[in-house]
N, C-alpha and C positions, 0 to 999 in steps of 0.2 A: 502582298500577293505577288510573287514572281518566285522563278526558278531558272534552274540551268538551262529551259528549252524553252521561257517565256520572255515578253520582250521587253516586261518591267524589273527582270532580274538585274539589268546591266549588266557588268562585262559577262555575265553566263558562267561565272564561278561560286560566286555566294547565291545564295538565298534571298530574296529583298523582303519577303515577307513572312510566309512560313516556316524557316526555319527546319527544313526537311532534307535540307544537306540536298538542293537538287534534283532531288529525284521526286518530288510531289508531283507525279503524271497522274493518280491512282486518286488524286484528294480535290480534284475538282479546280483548279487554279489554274488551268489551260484554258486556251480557247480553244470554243467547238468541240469541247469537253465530249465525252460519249461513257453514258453507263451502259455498263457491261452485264445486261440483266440474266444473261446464260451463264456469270459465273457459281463453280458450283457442282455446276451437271459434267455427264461423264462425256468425253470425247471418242476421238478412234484411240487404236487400242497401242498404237505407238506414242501418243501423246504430243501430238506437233498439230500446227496447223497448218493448211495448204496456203492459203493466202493471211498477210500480214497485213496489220493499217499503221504506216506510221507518221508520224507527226515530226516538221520543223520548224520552222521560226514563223509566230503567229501562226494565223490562220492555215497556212499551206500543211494538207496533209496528203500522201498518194498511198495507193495499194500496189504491195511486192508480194511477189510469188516465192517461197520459203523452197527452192529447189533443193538447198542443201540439207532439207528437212532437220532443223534446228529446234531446239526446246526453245522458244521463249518465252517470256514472261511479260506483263503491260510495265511500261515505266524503264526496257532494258536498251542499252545504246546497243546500234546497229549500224556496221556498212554496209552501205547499196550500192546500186548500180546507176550512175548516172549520162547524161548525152556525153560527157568528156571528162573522166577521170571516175572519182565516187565522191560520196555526199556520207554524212553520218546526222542520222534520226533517232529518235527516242518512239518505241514500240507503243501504240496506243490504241489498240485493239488484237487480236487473237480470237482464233475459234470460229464455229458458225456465223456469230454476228458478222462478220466481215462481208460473207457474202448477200446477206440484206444491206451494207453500206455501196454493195459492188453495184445491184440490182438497183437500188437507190439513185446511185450515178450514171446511171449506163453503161457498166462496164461489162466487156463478158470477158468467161473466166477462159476465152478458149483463145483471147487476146493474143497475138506474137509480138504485139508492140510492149506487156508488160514487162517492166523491168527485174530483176532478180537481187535477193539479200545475199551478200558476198558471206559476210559472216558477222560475228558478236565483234563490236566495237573494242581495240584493245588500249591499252593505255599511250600507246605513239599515236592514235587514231584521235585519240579524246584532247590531246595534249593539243592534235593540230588545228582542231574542231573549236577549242580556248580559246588560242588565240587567233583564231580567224571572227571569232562573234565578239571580241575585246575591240577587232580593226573596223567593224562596222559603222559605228555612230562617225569616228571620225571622216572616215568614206564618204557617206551621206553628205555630211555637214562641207566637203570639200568640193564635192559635183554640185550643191547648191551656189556653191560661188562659181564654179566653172558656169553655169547655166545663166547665172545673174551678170555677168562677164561677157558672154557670146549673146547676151538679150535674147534666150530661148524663150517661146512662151511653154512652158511646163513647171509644173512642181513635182522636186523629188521628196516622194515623202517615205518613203524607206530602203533601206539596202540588205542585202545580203550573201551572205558570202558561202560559196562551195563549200562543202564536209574537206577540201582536202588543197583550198585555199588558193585554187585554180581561177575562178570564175568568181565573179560578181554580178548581182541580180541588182538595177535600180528600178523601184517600182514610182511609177511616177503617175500622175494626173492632168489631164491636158483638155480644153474644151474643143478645139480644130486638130484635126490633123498636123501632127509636125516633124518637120525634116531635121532628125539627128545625128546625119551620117559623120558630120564632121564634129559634132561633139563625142562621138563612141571614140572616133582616131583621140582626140584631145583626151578622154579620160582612160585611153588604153597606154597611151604614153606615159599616164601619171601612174597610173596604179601598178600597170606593168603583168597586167591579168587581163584574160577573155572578158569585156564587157556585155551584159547582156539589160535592155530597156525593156521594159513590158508596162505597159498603160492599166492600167484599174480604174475604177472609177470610185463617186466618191462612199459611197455605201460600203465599198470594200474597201478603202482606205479607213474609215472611220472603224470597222473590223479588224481591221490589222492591227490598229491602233490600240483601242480599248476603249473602255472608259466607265462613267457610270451616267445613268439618264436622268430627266426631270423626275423619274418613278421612284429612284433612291436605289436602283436596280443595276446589273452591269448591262451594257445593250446589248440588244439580240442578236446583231451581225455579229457581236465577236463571245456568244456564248452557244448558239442554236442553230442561227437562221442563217443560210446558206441561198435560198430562193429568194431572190428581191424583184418582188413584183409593181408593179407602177401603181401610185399613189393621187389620188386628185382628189380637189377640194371637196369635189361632191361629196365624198366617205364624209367627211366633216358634216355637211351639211345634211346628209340624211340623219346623224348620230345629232345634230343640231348644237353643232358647238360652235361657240364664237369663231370667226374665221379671224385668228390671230396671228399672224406670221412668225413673231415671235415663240409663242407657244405652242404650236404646232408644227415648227420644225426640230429635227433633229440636232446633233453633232454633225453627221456629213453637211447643213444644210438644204437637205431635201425635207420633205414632209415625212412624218415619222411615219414607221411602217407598223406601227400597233395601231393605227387609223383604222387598217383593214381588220384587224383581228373579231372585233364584232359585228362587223358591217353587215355581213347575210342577217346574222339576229334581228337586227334594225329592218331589214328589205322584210322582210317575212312576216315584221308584226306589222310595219307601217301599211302593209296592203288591204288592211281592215279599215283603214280610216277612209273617210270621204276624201275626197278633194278638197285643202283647202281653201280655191279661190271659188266655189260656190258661198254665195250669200246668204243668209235665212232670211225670208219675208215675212215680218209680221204688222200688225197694224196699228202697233207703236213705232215702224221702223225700220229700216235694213239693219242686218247684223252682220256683222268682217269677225273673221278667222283673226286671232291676237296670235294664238301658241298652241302647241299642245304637249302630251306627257304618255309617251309611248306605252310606258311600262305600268302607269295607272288605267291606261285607258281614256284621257279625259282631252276633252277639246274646250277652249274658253272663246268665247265671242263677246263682243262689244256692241254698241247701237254707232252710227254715223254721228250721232248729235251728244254722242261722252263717251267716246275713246277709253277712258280714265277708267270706268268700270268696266271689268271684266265678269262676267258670268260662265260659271262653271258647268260645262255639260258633259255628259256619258258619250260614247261613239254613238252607242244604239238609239238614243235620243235623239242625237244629228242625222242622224238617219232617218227617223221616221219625221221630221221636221222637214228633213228634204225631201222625202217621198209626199208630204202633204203639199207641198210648195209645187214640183210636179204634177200634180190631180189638179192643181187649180186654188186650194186653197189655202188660208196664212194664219196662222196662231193669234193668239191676244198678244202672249208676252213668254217671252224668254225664261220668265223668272219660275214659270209653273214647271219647267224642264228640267229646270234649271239643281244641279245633285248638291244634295245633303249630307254632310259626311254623320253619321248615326255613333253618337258620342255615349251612348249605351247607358247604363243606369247611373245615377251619381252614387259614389263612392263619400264615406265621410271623410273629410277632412281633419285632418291632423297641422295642429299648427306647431312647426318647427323654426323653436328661439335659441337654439344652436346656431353664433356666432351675429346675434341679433343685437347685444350688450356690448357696450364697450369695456374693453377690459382695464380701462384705467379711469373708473370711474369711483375707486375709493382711492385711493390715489390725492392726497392734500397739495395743493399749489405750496410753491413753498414762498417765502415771503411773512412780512407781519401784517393780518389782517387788521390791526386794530389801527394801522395809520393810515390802510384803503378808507375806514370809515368814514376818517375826519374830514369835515367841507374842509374846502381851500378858502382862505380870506381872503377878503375883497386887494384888488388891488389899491392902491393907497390910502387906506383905510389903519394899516397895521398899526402906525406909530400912535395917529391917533385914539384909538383902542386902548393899546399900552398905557399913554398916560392917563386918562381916564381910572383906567384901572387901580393906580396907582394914588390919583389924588383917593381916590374914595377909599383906601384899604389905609385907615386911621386907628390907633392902638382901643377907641373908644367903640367903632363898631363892629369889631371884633368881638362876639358873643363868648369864644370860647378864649380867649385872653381873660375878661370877669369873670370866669367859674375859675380859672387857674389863679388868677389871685385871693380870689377868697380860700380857695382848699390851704393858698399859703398860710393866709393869714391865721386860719384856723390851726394848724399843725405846731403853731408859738404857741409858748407855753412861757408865763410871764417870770419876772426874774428877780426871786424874793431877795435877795441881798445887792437889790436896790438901794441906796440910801443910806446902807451901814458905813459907806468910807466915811462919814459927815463926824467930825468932832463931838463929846459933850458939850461944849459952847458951843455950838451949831443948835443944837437942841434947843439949849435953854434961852436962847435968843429968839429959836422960833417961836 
């Protein structure tokens, strides 16, 4: 977000955010921005407008009188007429609306002190407009040391510099009254231009500045809000918001000013409720004011002897509670008053097992289950085991050792030329 006439452009040559070559006056990226809802409709019949609105660095915008009755356009550079030399602005309004911004401000149009558009800004105009918004930051940043040097008590929190590099404006911040005579001589020596100091305060520093708020929003000083009305904690406290100083200040450090924006809403419903430092009398009890809930309508009370339970009542119920408590008389108990929020017929139920399962529950561990299985043996137990094992495992109790020797024995097959190597005298001596 920035451009050539915003103050997050830097030097005022590029673009910082948009990308609009500059000229995004027309897209909303200014501050104190103004939609133009008469564009469109027809004007007078020469096509000018009498009075101008134009806008320069930050927030600062004046209205000029278009003497030289000039076409312009919103978004066009322009020289004016300034206290000592000229200034160059960017157009940012035209037409009727201007005079609802005049009306708005208090201006009238029949003014002699308004100032006059010289004419359309040209390129030696533009060129010196560059580099006078390029010299600014350093400006700033070097009367911050002049001031920190002379132990002034102010803060410079911005500068800027004439359309035509005459004059410099340092907007500064200060809690007392302070004496800068001899700092303007000190920073007119340095700069070697008309010094000019003007005080703001911090709401319109924080304006000037920019930014974005706890809302996620930019703020309203430096998008809207030009009226800064005074803020106290009471807004908080009728809106019944923690009184947190943290959260309830702004960027200037003052109390934000959306505090107020609801406030009347709040005054106007809260005047139906009772009072809450009336007590309910009943004959279980006093009952104290806990909270209540503007926008339901509901008051909670408690008994003196369990704080801890709160009972839920209608306005109109505390009221006729109090009205009986005035005549003299006291209720049994809170709880017959006491609202029921009416949950209306039961609905069937559906049961939803959409993401009830886990999804890795076919899913195998990995590992060998069959050695989880196995007990662990005893500690010093093993060897003895072992040998045990050992004497007892004998070729003779071996069941399946005797079926395999017999299948042997069975599978011979005897061997008839047995006996033939023997001699006839073998024989015959047998």
């Amino acid at each position: 977000m920035g451009c050539g006439n915003c103050s997050n452009g830097g030097s005022g040559t590029t673009p910082a955010g948009c990308k609009n070559n500059g000229n995004c006056s027309t897209s909303g990226c200014n501050k104190l921005d103004v939609f133009d809802w008469l564009t469109g409709m027809e004007r007078t019949a020469s096509g000018e407008s009498e009075f101008v609105e134009v806008r320069f660095k930050n927030t600062r915008k004046e209205i000029f009188k278009n003497s030289e009755h000039l076409s312009l356009i919103v978004g066009e550079a322009v020289t004016v007429e300034a206290p000592t030399g000229h200034d160059v602005g960017m157009v940012s309004l035209t037409g009727e609306l201007v005079k609802f911004q005049m009306k708005k401000g208090g201006i009238s149009q029949n003014s002699r002190d308004m100032k006059k558009i010289y004419r359309k800004a040209h390129e030696g105009d533009l060129e010196v407009y560059r580099e006078a918004r390029a010299m600014e930051d350093d400006a700033m940043f070097k009367a911050r040391r002049v001031v920190r040097d002379m132990s002034v008590n102010m803060k410079i929190s911005d500068a800027e510099y004439q359309g035509d590099r005459n004059r410099v404006t340092f907007y500064y911040i200060a809690e007392e009254r302070v004496d800068f005579r001899e700092l303007i001589k000190v920073l007119a020596d340095m700069f070697r231009v008309r010094i000019e100091m003007r005080q703001i305060g911090s709401r319109q520093e924080a304006g000037r500045l920019g930014g974005i708020g706890s809302c996620g929003r930019e703020l309203c000083c430096s998008t809207w809000l030009t009226d800064f009305r005074k803020v106290s904690t009471s807004a908080a406290r009728y809106q019944q918001l923690s009184i947190n100083p943290m959260k309830m200040a702004g960027q200037c450090g003052k109390l934000k000013c959306c505090l107020n924006y609801e406030l009347d809403s709040y005054m106007a419903a809260i005047k139906d409720f009772p009072d809450h430092k009336i007590k309910l009398k009943t004959k279980k009890g006093n009952a104290f004011h806990q909270k209540s809930d503007i926008f339901k309508g509901m008051m909670w009370y408690s008994y003196e002897d369990n704080f801890s339970e709160f009972i839920p009542l209608e306005v109109d119920r505390v009221k006729e509670v109090i009205a009986l408590n005035e005549s003299g008389k006291t209720v049994d108990d809170l709880t017959k008053y006491s609202f029921v929020e009416d949950t209306g017929p039961e609905e069937p139920k559906f049961d939803n097992v959409v993401g009830q399962e886990d999804l890795t529950r076919f899913d195998k561990p990995k590992g060998n289950q069959r050695n989880k299985k196995r007990k662990k043996p005893q500690a010093g137990g093993n060897n003895q085991q072992r040998s045990a094992q050992q004497g007892k495992a004998t070729p003779g109790s071996n069941p399946q050792s005797k079926e395999g020797a017999q299948n042997r024995n069975k599978k011979r097959k005897p061997n008839r030329n047995k006996g033939n190597d023997k001699g006839p005298s073998q024989k015959d001596n047998s």
